[in-house]
N, C-alpha and C positions, 0 to 999 in steps of 0.2 A: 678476611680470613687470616689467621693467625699462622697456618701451619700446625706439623702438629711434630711430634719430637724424634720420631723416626726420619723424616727429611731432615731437619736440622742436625742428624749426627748424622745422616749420610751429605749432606753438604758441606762440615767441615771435615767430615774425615778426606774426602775427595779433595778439599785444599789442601790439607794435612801432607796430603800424599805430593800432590803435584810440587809444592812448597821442598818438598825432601828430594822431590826428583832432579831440584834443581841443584843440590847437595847443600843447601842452607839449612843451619841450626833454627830452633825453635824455641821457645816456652810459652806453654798456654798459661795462662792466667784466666780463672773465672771472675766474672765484675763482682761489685759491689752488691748487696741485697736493695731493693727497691722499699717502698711503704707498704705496708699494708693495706694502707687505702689504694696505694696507685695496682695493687698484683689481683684484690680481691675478683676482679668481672672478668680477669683472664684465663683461659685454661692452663697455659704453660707458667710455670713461677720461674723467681732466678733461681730457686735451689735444685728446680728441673735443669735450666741451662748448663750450673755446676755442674749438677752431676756428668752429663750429655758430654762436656770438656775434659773432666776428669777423666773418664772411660775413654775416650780418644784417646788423652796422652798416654796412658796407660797402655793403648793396643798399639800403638804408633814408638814407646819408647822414647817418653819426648816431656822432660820437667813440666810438670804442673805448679804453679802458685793459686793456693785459693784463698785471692783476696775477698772474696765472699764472708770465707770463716774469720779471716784475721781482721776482718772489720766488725763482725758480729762479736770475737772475741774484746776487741782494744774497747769498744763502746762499752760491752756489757764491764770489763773490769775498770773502765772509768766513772762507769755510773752517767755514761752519755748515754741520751735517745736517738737511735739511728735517726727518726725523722730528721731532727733538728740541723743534722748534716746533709739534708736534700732537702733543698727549699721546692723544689716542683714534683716530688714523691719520686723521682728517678737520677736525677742528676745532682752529683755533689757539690757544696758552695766551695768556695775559697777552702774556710779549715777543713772539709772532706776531702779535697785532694791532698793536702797538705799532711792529713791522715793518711792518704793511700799511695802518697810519696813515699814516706818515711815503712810503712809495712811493706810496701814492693825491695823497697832498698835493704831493709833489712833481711827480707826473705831469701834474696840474690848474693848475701853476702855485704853489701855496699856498705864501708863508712861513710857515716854524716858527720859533718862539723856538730862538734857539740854548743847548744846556747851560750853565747856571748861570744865563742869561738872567736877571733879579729885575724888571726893566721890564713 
């Protein structure tokens, strides 16, 4: 059994909360998109989970990143196949974190050494 998506936003909101009770900052971040092949025979998708995070942050007052979208975007405008960045339809190879390095860092502000950078 899977669950279904009402537990799952009441189990992270209830972290959500206990997390803040402790007066620690947050930012949720939604994962990456999975294959199609690997989401097809499930009930819940990652776009379900997004969403389910998003709405948290949002009732919680608590930065969202949805590296979801910013990987569907960076792919789609490089003319990448998401697959091709998950060799097991769920987990990223080497260049997909390397991807969701550089769009996490971006999205938080972070400078990156620029290529060839030696400083």
């Amino acid at each position: 059994q899977y669950g279904n998506l009402e537990s799952f936003y009441t189990n992270v909101n209830d972290v959500i909360k206990t997390i803040k009770n402790y007066g620690k900052n947050l930012i949720i971040m939604a994962c990456i998109p999975a294959t199609i092949k690997n989401e097809k025979d499930f009930p819940i998708h990652m776009e379900d989970i997004h969403n389910v995070l998003r709405n948290v942050s949002c009732e919680n007052k608590i930065p969202f990143i949805s590296v979801y979208n910013l990987f569907i975007d960076y792919c789609s405008n490089k003319g990448i196949q998401i697959d091709t960045l998950l060799p097991d339809g769920l987990h990223p190879n080497d260049e997909g974190y390397k991807v969701m390095f550089q769009l996490i860092s971006n999205a938080m502000g972070i400078a990156l050494k620029r290529p060839g950078a030696t400083w």
